[in-house]
Structures are given as C-alpha cells and as structure tokens.
PDB file as gemmi writes it, atoms N, CA and C in Angstrom:
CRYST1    1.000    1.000    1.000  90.00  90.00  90.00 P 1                      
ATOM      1  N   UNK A   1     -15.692   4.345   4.334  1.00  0.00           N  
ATOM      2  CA  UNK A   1     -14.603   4.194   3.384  1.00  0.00           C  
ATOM      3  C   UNK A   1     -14.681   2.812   2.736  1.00  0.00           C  
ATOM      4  N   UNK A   2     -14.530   2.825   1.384  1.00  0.00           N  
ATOM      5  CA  UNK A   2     -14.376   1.535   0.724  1.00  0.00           C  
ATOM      6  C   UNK A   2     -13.267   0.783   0.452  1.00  0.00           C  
ATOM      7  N   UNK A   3     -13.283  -0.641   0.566  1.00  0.00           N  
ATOM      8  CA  UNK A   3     -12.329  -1.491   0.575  1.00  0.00           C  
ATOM      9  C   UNK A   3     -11.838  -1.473  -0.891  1.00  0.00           C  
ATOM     10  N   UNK A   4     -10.295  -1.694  -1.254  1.00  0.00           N  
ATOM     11  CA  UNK A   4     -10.559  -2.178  -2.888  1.00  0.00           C  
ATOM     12  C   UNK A   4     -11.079  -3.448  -3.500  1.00  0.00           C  
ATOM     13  N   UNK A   5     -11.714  -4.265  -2.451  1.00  0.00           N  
ATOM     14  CA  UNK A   5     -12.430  -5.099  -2.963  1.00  0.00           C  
ATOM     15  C   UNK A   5     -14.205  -4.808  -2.905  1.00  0.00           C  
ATOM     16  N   UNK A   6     -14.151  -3.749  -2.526  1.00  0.00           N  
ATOM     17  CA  UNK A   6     -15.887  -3.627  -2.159  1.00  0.00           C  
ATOM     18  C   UNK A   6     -15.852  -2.459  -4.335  1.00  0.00           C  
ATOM     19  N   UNK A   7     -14.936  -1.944  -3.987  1.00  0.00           N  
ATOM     20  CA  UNK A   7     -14.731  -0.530  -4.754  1.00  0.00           C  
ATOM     21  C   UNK A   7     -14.744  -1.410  -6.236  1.00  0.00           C  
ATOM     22  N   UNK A   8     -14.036  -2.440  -6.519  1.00  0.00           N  
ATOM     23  CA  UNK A   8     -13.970  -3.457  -7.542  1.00  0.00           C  
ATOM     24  C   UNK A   8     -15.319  -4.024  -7.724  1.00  0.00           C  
ATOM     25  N   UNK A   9     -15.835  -4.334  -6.932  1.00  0.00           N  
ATOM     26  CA  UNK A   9     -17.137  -5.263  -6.959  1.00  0.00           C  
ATOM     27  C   UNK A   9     -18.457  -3.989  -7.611  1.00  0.00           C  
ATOM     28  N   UNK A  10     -17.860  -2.877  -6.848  1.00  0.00           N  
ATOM     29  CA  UNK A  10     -18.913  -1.370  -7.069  1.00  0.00           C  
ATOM     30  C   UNK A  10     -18.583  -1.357  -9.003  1.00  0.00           C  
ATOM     31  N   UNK A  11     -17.126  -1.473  -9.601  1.00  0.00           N  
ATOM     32  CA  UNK A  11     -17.185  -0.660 -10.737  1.00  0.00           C  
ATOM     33  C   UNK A  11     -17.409  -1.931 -11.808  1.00  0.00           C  
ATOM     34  N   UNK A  12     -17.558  -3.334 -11.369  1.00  0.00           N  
ATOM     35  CA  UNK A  12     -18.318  -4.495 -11.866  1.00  0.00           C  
ATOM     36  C   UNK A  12     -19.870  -4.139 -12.270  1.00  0.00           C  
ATOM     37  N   UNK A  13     -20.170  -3.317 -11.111  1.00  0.00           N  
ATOM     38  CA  UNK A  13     -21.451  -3.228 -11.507  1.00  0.00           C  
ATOM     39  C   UNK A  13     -21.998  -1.955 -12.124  1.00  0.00           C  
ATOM     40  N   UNK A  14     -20.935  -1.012 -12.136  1.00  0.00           N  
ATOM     41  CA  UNK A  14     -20.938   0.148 -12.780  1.00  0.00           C  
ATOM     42  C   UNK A  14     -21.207  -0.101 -14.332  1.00  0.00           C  
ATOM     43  N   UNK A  15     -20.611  -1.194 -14.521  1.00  0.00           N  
ATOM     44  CA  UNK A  15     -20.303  -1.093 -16.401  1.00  0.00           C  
ATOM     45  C   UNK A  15     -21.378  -1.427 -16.831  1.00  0.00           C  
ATOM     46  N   UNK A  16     -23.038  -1.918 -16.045  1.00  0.00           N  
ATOM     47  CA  UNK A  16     -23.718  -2.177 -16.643  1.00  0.00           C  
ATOM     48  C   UNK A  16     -24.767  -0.749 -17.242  1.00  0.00           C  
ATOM     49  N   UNK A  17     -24.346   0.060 -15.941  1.00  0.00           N  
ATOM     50  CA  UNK A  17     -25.896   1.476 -15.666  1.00  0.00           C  
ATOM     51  C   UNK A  17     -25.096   2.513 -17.089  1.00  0.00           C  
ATOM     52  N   UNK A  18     -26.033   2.684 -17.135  1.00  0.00           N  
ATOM     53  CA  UNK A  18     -26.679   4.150 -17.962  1.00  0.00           C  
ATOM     54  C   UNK A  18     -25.597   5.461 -17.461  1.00  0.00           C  
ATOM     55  N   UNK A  19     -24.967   6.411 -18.031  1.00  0.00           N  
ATOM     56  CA  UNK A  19     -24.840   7.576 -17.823  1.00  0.00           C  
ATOM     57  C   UNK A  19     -26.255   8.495 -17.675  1.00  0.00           C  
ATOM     58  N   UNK A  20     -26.145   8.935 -15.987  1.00  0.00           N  
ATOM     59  CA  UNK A  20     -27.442   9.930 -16.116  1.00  0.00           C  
ATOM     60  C   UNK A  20     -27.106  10.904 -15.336  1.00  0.00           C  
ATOM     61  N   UNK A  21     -26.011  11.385 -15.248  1.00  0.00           N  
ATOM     62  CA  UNK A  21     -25.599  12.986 -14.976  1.00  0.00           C  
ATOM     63  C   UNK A  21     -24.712  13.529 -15.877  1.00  0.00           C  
ATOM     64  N   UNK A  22     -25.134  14.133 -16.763  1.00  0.00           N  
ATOM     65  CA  UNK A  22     -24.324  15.166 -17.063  1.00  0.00           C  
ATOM     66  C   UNK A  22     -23.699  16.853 -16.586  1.00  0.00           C  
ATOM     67  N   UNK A  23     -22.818  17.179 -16.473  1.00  0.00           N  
ATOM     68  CA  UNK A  23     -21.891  17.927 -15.992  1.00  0.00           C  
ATOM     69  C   UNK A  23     -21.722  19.244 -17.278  1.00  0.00           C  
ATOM     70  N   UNK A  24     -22.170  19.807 -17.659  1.00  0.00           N  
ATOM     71  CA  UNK A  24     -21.609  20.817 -18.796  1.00  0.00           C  
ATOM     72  C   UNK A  24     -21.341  22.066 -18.457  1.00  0.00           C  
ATOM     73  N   UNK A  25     -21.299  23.422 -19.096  1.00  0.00           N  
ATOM     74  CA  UNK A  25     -21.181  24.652 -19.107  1.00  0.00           C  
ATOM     75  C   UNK A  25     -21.482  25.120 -17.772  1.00  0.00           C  
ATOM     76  N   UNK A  26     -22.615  25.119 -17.600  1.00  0.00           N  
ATOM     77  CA  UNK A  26     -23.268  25.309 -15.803  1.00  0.00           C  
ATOM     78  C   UNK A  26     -22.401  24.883 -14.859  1.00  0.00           C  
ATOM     79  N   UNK A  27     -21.082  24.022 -14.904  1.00  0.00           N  
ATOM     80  CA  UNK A  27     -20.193  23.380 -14.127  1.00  0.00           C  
ATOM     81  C   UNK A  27     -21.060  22.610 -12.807  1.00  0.00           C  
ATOM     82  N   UNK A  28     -20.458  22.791 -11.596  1.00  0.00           N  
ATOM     83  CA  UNK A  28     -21.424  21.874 -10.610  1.00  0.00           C  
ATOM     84  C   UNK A  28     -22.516  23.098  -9.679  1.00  0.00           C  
ATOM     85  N   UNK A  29     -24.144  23.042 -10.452  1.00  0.00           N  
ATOM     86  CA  UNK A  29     -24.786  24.250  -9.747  1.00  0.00           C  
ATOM     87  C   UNK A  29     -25.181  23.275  -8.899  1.00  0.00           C  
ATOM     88  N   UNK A  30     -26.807  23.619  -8.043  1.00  0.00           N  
ATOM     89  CA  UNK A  30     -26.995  23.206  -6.741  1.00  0.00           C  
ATOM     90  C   UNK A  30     -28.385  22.430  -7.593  1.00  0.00           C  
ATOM     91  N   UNK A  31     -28.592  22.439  -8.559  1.00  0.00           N  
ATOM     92  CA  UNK A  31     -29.023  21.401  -9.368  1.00  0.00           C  
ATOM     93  C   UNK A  31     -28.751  20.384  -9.688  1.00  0.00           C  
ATOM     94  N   UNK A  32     -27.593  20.652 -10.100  1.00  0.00           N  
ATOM     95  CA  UNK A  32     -26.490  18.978 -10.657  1.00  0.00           C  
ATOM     96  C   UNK A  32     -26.653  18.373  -9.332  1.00  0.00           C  
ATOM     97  N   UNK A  33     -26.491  19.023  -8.110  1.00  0.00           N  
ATOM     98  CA  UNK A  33     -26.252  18.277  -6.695  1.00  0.00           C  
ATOM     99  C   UNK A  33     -27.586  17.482  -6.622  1.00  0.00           C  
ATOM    100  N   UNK A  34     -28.424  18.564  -6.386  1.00  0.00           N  
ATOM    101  CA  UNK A  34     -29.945  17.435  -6.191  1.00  0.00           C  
ATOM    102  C   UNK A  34     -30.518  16.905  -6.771  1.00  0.00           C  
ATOM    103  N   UNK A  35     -29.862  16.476  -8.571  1.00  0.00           N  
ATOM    104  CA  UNK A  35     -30.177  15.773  -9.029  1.00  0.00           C  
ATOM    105  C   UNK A  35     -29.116  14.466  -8.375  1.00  0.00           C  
ATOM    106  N   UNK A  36     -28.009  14.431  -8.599  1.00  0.00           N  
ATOM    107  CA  UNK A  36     -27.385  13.531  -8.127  1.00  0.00           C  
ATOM    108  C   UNK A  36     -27.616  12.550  -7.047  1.00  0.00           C  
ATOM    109  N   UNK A  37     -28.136  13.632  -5.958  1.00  0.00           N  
ATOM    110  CA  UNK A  37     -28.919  13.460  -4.898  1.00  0.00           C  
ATOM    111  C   UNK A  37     -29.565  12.479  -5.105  1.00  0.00           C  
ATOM    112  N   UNK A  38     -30.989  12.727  -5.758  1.00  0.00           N  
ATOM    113  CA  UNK A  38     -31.923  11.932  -6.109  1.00  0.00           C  
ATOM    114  C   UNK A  38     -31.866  10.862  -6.101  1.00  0.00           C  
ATOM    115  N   UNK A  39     -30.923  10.499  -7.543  1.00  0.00           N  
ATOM    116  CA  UNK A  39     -30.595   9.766  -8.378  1.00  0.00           C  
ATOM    117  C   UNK A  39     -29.550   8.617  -7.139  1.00  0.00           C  
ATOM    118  N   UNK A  40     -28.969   8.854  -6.222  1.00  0.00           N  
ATOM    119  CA  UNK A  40     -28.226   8.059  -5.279  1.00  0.00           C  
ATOM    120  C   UNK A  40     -29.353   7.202  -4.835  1.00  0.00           C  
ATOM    121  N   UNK A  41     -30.640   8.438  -4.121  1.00  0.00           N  
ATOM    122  CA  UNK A  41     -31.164   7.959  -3.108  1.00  0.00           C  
ATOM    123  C   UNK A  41     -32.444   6.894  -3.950  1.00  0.00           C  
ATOM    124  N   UNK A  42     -32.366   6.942  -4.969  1.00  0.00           N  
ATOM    125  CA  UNK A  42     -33.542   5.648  -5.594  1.00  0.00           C  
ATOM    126  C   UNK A  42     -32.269   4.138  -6.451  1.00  0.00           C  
ATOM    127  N   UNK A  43     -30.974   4.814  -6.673  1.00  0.00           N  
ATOM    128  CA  UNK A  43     -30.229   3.598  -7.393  1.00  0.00           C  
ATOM    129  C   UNK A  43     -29.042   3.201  -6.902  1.00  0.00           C  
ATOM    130  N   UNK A  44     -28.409   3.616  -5.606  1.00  0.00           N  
ATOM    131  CA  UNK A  44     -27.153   3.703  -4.991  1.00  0.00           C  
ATOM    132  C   UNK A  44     -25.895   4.128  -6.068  1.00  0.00           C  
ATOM    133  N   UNK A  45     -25.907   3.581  -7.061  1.00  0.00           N  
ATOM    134  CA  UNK A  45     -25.055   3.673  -8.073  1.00  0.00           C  
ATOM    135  C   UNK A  45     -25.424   4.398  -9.026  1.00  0.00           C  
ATOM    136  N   UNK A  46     -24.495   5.821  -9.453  1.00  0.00           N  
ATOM    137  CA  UNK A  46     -24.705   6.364 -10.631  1.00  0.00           C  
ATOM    138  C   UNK A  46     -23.292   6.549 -11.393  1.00  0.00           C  
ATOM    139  N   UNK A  47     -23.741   6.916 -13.116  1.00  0.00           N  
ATOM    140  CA  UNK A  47     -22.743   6.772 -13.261  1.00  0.00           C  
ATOM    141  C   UNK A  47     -22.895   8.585 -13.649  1.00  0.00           C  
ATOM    142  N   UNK A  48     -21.903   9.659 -14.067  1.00  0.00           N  
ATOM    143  CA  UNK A  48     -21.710  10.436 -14.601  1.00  0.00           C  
ATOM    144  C   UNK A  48     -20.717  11.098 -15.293  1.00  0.00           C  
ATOM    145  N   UNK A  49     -21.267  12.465 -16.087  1.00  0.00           N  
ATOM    146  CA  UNK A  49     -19.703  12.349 -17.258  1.00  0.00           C  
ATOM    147  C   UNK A  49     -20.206  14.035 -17.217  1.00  0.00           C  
ATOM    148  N   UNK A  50     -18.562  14.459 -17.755  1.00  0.00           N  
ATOM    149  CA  UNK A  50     -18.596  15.756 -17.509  1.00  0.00           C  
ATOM    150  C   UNK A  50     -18.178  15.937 -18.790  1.00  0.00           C  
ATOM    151  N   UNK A  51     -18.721  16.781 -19.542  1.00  0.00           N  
ATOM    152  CA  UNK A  51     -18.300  17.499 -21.086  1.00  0.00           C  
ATOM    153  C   UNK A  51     -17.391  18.115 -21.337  1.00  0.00           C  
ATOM    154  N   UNK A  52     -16.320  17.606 -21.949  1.00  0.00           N  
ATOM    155  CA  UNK A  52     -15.021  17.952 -21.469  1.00  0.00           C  
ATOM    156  C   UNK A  52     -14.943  19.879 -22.425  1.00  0.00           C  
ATOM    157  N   UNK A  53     -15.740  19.611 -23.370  1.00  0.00           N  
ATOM    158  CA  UNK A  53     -15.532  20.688 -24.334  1.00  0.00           C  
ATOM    159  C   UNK A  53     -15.962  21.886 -23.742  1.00  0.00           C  
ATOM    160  N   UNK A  54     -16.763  22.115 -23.046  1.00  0.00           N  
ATOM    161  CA  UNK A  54     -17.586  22.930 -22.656  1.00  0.00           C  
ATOM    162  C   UNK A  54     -17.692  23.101 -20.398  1.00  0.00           C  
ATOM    163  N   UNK A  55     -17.462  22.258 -19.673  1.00  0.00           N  
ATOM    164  CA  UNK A  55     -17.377  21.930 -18.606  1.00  0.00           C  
ATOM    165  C   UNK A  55     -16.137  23.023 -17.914  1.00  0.00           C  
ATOM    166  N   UNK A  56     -15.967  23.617 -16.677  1.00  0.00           N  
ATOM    167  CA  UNK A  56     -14.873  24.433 -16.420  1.00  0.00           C  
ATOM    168  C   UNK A  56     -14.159  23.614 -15.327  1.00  0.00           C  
ATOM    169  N   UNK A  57     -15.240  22.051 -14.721  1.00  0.00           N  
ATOM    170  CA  UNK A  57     -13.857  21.612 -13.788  1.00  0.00           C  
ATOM    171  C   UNK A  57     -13.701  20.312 -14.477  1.00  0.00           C  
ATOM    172  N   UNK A  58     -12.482  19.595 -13.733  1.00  0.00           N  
ATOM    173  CA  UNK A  58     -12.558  18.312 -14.834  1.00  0.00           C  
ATOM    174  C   UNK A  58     -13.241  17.183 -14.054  1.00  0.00           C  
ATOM    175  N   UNK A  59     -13.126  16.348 -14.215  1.00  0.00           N  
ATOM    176  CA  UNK A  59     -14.095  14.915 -13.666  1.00  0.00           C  
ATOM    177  C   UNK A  59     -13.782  14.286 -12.438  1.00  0.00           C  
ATOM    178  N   UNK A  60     -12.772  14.728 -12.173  1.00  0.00           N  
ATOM    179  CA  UNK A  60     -11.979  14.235 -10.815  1.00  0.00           C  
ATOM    180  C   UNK A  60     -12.717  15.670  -9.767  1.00  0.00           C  
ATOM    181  N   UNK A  61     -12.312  16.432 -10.334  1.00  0.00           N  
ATOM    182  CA  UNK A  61     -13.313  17.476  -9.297  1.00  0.00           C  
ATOM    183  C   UNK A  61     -14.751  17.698  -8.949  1.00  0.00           C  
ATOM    184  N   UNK A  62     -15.015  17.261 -10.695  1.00  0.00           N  
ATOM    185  CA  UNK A  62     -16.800  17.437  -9.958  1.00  0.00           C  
ATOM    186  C   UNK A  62     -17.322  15.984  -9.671  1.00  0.00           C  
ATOM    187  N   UNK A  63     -16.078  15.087  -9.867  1.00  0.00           N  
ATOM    188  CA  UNK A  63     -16.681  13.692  -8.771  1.00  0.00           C  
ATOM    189  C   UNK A  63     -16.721  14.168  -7.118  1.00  0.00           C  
ATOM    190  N   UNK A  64     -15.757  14.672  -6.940  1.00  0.00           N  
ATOM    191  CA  UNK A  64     -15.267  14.659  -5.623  1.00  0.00           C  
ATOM    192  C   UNK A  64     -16.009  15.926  -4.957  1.00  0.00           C  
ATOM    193  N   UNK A  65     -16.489  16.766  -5.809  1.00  0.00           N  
ATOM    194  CA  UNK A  65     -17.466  17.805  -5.401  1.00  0.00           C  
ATOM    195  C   UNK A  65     -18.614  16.983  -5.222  1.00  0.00           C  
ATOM    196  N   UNK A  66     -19.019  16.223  -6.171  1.00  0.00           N  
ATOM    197  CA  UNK A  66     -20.769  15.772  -5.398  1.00  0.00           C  
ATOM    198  C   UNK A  66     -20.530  14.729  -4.212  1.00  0.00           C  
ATOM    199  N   UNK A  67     -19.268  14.145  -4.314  1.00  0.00           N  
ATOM    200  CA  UNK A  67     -19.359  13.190  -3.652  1.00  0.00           C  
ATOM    201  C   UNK A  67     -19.489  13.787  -1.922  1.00  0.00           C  
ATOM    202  N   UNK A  68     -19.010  15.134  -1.857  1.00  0.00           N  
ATOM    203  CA  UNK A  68     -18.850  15.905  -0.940  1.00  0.00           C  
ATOM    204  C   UNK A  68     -20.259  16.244  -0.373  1.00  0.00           C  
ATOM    205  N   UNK A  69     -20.902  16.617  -0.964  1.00  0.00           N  
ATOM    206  CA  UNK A  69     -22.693  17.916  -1.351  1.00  0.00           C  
ATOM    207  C   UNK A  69     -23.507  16.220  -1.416  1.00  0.00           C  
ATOM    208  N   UNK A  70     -23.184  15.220  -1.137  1.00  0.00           N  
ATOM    209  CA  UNK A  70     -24.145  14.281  -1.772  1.00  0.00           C  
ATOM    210  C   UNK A  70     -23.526  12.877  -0.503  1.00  0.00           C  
ATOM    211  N   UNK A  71     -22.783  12.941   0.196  1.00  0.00           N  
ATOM    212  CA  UNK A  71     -22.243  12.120   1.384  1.00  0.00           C  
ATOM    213  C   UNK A  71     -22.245  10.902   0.583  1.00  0.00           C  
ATOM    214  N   UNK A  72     -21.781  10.843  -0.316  1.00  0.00           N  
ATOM    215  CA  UNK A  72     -21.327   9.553  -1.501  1.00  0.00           C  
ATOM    216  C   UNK A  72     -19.948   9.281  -1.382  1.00  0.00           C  
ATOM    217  N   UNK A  73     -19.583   8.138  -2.135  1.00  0.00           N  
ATOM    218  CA  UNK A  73     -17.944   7.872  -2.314  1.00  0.00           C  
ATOM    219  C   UNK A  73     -17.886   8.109  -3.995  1.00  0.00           C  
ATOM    220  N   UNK A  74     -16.942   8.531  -3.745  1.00  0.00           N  
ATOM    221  CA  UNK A  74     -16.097   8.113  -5.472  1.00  0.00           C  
ATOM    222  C   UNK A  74     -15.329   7.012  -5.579  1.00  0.00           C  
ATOM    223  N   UNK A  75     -16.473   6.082  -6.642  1.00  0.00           N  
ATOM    224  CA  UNK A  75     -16.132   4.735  -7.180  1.00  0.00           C  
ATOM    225  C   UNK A  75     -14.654   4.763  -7.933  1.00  0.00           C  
ATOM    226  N   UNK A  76     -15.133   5.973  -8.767  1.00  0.00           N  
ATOM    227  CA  UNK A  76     -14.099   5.896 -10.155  1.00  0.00           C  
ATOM    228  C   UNK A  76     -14.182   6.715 -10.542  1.00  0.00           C  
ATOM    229  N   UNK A  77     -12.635   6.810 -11.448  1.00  0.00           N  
ATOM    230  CA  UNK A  77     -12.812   8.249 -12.424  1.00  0.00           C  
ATOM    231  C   UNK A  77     -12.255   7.995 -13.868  1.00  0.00           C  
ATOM    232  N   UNK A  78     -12.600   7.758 -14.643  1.00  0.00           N  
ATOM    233  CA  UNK A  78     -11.782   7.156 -15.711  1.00  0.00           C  
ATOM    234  C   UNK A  78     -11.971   8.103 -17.022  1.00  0.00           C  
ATOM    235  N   UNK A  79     -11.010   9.124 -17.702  1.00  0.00           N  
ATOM    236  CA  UNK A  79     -11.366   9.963 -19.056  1.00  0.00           C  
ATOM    237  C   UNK A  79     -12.506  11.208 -17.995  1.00  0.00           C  
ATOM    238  N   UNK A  80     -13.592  10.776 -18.865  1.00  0.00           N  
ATOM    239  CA  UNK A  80     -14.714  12.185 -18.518  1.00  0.00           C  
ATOM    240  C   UNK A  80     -15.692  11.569 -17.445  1.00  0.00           C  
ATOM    241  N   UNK A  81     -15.778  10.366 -17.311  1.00  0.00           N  
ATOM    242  CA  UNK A  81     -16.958   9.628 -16.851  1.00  0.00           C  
ATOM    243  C   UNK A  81     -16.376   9.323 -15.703  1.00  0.00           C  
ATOM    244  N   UNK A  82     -17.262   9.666 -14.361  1.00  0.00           N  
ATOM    245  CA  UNK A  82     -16.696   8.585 -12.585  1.00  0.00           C  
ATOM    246  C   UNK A  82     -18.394   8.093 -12.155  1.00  0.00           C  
ATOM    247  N   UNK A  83     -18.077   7.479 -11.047  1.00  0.00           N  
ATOM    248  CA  UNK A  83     -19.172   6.636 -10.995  1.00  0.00           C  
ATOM    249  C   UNK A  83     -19.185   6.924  -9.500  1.00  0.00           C  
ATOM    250  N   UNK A  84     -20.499   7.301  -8.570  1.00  0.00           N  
ATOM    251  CA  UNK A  84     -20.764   7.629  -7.501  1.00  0.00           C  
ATOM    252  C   UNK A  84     -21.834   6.203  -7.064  1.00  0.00           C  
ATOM    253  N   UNK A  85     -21.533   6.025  -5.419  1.00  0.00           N  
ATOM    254  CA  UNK A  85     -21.705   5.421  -4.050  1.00  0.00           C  
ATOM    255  C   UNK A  85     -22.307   5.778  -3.374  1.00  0.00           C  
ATOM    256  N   UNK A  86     -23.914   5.249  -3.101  1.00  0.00           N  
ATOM    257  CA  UNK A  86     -23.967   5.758  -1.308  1.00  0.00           C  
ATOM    258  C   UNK A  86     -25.164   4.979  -0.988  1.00  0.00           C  
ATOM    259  N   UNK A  87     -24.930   4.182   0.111  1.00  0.00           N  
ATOM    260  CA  UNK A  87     -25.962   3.070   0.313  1.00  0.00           C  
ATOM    261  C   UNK A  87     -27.344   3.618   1.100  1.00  0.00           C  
ATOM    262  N   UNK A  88     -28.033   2.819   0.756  1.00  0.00           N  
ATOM    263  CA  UNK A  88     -29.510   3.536   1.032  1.00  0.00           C  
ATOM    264  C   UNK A  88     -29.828   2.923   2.476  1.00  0.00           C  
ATOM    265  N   UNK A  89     -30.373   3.549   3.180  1.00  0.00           N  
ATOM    266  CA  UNK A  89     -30.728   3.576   4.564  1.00  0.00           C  
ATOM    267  C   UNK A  89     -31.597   2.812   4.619  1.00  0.00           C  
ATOM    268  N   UNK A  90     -32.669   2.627   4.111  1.00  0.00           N  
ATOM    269  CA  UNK A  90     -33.426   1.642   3.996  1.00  0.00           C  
ATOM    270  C   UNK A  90     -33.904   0.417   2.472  1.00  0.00           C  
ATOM    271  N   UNK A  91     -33.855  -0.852   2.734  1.00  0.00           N  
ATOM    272  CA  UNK A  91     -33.502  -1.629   1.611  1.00  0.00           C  
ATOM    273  C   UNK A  91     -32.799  -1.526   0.822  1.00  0.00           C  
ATOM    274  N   UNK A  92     -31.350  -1.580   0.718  1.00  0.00           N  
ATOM    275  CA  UNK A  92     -30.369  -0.984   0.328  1.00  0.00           C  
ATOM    276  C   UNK A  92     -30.767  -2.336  -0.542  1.00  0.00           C  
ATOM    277  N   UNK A  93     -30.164  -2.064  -1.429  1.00  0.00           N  
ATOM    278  CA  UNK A  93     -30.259  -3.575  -3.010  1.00  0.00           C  
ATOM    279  C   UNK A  93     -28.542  -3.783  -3.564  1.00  0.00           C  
ATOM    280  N   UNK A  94     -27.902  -2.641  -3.317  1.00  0.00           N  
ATOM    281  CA  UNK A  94     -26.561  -3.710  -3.641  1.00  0.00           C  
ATOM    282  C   UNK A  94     -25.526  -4.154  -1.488  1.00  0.00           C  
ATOM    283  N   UNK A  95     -25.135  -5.434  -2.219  1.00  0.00           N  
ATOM    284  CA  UNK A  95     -24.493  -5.621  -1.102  1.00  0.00           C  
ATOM    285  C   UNK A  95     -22.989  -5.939  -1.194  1.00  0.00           C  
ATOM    286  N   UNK A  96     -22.430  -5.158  -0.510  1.00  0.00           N  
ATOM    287  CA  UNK A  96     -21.053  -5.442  -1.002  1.00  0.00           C  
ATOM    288  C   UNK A  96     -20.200  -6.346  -0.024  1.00  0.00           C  
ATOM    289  N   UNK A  97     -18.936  -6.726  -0.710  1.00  0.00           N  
ATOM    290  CA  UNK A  97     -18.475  -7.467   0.054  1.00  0.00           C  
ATOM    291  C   UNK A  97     -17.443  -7.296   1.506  1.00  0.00           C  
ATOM    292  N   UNK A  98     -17.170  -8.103   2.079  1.00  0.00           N  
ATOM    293  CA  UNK A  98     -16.319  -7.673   3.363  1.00  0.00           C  
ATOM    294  C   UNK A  98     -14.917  -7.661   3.165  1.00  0.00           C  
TER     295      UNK A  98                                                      
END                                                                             
C-alpha cells in the first residue's frame, strides 16, 4: 500500500511518461492485461487512458481492473487517463520515499 507521500512523489513522476495503454471498444481483454503487464515489468510506471467515446468501462474501473490482473497500485485517476505502480523485483529504478 502506498503512502500519500510515496503516491505524490509516484504522480511527480507520472507527468513526465508517455501515454502507452490505450483502453477502447475491446474494453479490458486479456491483451490490454499483458500488455500492461509488460509494460510495468520493463518501466514500473505507466501511464494509461481509456476512450471515453467508444470504451464500455470508465477509467476508474479499468484502472482498478489492471491494477487487480497486473498486482499494481493505482497511482491516479484523473478525466480518462490513471497512472499504474508496481516495483520491479529486480533493479527496481524508481525509489520512493518513506
């Protein structure tokens, strides 16, 4: 579980990365997961956004769905875009605070 000072320090560094999950029509298949997957296990931090036009859950759900399928935290959820957590087992590169 994250502190709100670890969770602050996480969405500091959120504002710099790239959106690289998108969420659309397909809603959350077992694709979106292992991409997400992936994408944890090489950058700890991702950010993603769900299409609001076209998408059937909203952003708070399919945060909290991968974060589930993907043993991540949910950083954030802000509009369409939340930002996923999960420290790497070996050489982890962000360090957060106590």
């Amino acid at each position: 579980m994250l502190t709100s000072k670890q969770r602050a320090y996480l969405r500091s560094l959120a504002v710099k990365e790239d959106t690289i999950l998108m969420v659309g029509k397909g809603g959350l298949s077992g694709e979106i997961a292992a991409q997400a997957d992936s994408a944890l296990e090489k950058r700890e931090l991702i950010k993603g956004r769900v299409l609001p036009d076209s998408c059937p859950v909203s952003s708070r759900e399919a945060a909290e769905a991968l974060a589930r399928g993907t043993g991540s935290e949910v950083v954030q959820v802000i509009g369409s875009k939340f930002v996923l957590y999960r420290r790497k087992k070996k050489d982890a590169k962000i360090v957060l605070p106590r």
